[in-house]
C-alpha positions in Angstrom: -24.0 -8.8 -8.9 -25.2 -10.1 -12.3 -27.4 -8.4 -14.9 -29.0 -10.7 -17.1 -31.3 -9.0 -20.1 -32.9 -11.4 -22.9 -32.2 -9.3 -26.2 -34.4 -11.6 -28.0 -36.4 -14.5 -27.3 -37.0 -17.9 -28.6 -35.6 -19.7 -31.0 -32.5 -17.7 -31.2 -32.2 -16.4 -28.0 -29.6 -13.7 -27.1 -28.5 -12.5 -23.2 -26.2 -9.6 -22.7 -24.7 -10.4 -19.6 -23.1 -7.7 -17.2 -21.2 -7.7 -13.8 -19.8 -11.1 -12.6 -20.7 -14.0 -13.5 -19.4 -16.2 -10.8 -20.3 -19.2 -8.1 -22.4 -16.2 -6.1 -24.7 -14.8 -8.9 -24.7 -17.5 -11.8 -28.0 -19.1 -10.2 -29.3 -15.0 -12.3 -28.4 -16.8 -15.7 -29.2 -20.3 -14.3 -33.0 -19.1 -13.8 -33.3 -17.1 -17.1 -32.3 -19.9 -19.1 -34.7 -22.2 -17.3 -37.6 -19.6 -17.8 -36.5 -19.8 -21.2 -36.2 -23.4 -21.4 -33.6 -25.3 -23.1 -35.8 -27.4 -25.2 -37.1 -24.7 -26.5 -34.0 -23.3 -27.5 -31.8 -23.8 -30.7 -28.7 -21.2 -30.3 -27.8 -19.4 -27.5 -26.3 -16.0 -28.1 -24.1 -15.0 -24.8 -22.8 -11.7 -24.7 -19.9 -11.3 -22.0 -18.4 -8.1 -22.9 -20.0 -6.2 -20.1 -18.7 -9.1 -17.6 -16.0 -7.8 -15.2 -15.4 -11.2 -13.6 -16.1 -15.0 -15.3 -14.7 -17.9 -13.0 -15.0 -21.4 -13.3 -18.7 -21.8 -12.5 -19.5 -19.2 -14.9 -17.7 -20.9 -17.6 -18.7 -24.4 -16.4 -22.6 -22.9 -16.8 -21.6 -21.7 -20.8 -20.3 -25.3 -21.4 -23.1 -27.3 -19.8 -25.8 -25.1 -22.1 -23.5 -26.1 -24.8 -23.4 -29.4 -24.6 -27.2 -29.6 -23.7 -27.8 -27.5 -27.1 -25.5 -29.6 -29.1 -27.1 -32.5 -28.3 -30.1 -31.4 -30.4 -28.1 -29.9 -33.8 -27.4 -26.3 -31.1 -25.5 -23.9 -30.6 -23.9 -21.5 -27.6 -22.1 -18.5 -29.4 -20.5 -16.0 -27.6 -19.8 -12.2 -28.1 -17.2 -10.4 -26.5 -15.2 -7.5 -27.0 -13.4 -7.4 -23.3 -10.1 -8.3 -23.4 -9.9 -9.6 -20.2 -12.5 -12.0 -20.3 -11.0 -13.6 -23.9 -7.9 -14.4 -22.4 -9.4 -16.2 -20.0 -11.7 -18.1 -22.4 -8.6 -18.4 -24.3 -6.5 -20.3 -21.5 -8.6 -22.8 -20.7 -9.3 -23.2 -24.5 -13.6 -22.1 -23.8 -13.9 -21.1 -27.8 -12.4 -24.4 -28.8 -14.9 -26.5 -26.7 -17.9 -24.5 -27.8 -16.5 -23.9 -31.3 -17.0 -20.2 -32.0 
């Protein structure tokens, strides 16, 4: 199960995230960004530290926003304070590719 919140709203949007964000629930974060709506949005603010689980299609999700964003002067940031979860983004290099 995912928990997705909007912290705040458009421009600058910010999600806390919490739970896992994997290949069953990231269609939760898929559909708040589109309600949101990219074009609309100039930096995403993802908050993972209340994430128990990020695979592949979670990060692959955090990567494609980013490279949608970037395309129009954007940015995906992300917070994070679980340890866990930053080694992962730290093995397959996610803070490098987003550049936070």
């Amino acid at each position: 199960m995912l928990k997705v919140t909007v912290v705040k709203g458009v421009p600058d949007v910010v999600i806390k995230l919490e739970g896992s964000l994997d290949m069953g629930t990231g269609h939760s974060l898929q559909r708040t960004v589109e309600e949101l709506d990219l074009d609309r949005i100039h930096n995403l603010t993802v908050s993972l530290s209340g994430l128990d689980i990020i695979d592949s299609t979670g990060i692959g999700q955090l990567i494609g926003y980013h490279r949608i964003l970037s395309r129009k002067n954007g940015r995906v940031l992300i917070e994070n304070d679980n340890r866990e979860i930053e080694e992962i983004l730290g093995l397959i290099g996610v803070r490098e590719i987003l550049g936070s």
